[in-house]
C-alpha positions as CSV (number, residue, x, y, z in Angstrom):
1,X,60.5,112.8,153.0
2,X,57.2,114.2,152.5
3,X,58.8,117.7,151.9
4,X,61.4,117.1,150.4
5,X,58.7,115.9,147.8
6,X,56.8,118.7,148.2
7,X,59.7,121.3,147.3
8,X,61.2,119.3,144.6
9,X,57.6,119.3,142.7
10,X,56.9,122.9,143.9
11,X,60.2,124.1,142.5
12,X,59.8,122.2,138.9
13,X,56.0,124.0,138.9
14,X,57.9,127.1,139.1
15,X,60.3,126.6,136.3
16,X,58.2,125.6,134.0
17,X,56.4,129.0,134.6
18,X,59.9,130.9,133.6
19,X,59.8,132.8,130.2
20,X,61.7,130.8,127.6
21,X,65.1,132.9,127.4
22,X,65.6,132.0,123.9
23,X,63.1,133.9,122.5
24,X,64.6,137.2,125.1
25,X,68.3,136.3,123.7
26,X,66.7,136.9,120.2
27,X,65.0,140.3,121.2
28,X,68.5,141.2,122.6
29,X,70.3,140.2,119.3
30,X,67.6,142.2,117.2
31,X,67.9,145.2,119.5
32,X,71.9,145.4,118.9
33,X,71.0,145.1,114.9
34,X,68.6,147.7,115.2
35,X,71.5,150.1,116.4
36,X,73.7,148.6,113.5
37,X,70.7,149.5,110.9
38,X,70.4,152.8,112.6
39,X,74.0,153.6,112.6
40,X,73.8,152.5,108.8
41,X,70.7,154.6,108.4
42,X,72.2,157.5,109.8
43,X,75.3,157.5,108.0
44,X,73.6,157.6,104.9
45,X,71.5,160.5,106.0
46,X,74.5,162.5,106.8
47,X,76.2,162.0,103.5
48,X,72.8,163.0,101.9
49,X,72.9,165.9,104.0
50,X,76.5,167.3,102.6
51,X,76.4,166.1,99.1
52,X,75.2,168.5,96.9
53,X,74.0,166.2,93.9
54,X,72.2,162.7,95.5
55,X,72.3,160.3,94.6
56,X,75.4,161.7,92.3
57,X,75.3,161.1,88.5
58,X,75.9,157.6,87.7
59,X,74.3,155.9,90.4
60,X,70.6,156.5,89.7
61,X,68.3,154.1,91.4
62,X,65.0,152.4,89.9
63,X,62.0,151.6,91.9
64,X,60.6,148.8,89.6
65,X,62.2,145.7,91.0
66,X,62.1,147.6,94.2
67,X,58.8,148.2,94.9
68,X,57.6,144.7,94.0
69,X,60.8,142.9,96.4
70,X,58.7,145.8,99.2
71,X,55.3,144.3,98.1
72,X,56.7,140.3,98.4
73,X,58.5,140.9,101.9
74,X,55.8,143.0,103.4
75,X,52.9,140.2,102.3
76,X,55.6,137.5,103.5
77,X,54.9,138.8,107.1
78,X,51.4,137.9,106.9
79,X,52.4,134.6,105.3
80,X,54.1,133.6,108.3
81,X,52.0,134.7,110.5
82,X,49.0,132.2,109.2
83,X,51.8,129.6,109.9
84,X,52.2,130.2,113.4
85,X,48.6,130.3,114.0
86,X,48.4,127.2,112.6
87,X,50.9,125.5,114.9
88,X,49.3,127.0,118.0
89,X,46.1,125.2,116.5
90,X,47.8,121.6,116.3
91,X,48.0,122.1,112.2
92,X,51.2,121.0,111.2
93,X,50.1,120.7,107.7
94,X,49.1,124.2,107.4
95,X,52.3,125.5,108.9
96,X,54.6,123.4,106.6
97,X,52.1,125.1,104.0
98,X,52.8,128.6,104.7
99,X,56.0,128.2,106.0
100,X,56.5,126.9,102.2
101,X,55.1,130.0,101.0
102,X,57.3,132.0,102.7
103,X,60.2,130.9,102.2
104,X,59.6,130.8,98.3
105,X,58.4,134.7,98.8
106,X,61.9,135.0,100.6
107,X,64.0,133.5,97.6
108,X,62.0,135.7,94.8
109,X,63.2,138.7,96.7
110,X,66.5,137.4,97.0
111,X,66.6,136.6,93.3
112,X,65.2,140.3,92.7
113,X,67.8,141.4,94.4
114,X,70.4,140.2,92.4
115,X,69.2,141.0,89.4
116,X,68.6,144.5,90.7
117,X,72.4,144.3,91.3
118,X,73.4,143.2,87.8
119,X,71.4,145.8,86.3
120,X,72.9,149.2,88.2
121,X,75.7,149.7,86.3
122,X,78.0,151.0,89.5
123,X,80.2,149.1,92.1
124,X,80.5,149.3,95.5
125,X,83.7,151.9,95.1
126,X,82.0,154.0,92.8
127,X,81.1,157.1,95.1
128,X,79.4,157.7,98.5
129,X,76.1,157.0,97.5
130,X,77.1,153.5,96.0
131,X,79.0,152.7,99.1
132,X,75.8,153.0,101.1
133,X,73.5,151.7,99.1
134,X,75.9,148.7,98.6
135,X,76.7,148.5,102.2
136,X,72.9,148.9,103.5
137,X,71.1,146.4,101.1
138,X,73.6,143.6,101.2
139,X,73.7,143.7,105.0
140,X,69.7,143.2,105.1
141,X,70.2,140.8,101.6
142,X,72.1,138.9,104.4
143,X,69.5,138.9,107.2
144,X,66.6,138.0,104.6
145,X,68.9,134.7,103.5
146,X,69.6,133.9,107.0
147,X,65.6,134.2,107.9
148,X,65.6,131.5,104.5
149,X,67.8,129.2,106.3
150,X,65.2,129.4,109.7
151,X,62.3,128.5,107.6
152,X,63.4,126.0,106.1
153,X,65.3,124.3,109.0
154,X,61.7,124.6,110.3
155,X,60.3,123.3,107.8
156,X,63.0,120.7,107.3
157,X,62.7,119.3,111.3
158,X,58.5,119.9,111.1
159,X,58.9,116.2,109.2
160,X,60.0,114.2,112.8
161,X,56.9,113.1,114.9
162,X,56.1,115.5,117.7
163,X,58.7,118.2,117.1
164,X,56.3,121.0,116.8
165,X,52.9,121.4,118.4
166,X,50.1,123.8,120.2
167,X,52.5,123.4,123.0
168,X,56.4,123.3,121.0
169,X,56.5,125.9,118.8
170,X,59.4,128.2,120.0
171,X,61.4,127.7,117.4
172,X,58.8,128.6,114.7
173,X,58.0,131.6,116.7
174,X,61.2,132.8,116.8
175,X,61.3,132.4,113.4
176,X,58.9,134.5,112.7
177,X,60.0,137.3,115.1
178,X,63.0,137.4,113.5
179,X,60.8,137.3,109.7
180,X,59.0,140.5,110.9
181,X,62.3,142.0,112.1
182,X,63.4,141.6,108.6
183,X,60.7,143.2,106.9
184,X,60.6,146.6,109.4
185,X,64.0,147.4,108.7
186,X,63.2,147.2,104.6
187,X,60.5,149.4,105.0
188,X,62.8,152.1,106.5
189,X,65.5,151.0,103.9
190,X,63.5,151.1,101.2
191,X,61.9,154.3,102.5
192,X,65.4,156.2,102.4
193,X,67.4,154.7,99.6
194,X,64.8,154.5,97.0
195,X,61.1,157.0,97.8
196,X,63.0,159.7,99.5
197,X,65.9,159.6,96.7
198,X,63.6,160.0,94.0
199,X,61.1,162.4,95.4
């Protein structure tokens, strides 16, 4: 009886010393983007590489609204980063806080986006170049509102008792994982489709 105890506490010591495989199945999704973005990314490449006129006349791009979506993602990574250090301190307020932060910083560049859209003057069928650009900033348009819905499903559960803590924050963790996921691949879009374009 005695070991039989013995093992049975022995063996729930050792599982609660297993890595949460949540947070590995989101690596593993982000890793099989990454090869989605990069197929993307290199497609775009190529066609840059055997067009003679790119981006071709017509579908000019602007850096404007651009560069200030670049500035509000890239600072939104730091943003949520203070939030998960304050839920590995106990501070639920101070998460809520710059979770709240974030995800307003998320819907301005969503909102920029759109606008950015509406002011082109080309279509998705309009040549190559449009295809791509289309194709590429949608697909991460769609990432960014689907890191929106994380935060604020965080934020919405943060208001039952207990739910996050110094010791229960995986969710908000992977949350933020994912955030910073987000923002790497803008910087290489926005590095290709707008700087490298231009200059």
């Amino acid at each position: 009886m005695t070991i039989a105890t013995t093992t049975s506490e022995d063996h729930s010591a050792g599982h609660e010393e297993h890595p949460d495989l949540r947070v590995w199945g989101l690596l593993t999704f982000l890793a099989s983007e990454s090869l989605m973005f990069g197929g993307f990314f290199a497609t775009f490449l190529f066609f840059r590489g055997i067009t003679p006129v790119w981006p071709p006349e017509g579908s000019e791009v602007e850096l404007l609204v651009p560069t200030i979506n670049t500035i509000i993602l890239v600072s939104s990574s730091f943003v949520i980063h203070f939030g998960d250090k304050a839920i590995k301190k106990n501070n639920l307020k101070g998460m809520q806080l710059w979770y709240a932060i974030t995800a307003i910083m998320g819907a301005i560049f969503l909102a920029g986006q759109v606008y950015e859209y509406s002011t082109l003057g080309y279509g998705l069928t309009t040549n190559v170049f449009a295809n791509c650009f289309y194709i590429m900033t949608g697909f991460h348009g769609l990432h960014v509102f689907i890191g929106l819905l994380l935060i604020l499903r965080a934020l919405w559960r943060s208001r039952l008792p207990g739910e996050y803590s110094a010791t229960n924050h995986t969710f908000i963790e992977m949350t933020e994982i994912y955030w910073h996921f987000v923002d790497i691949i803008w910087i290489v879009l926005f590095t290709l489709v707008y700087v490298l374009t231009l200059f």
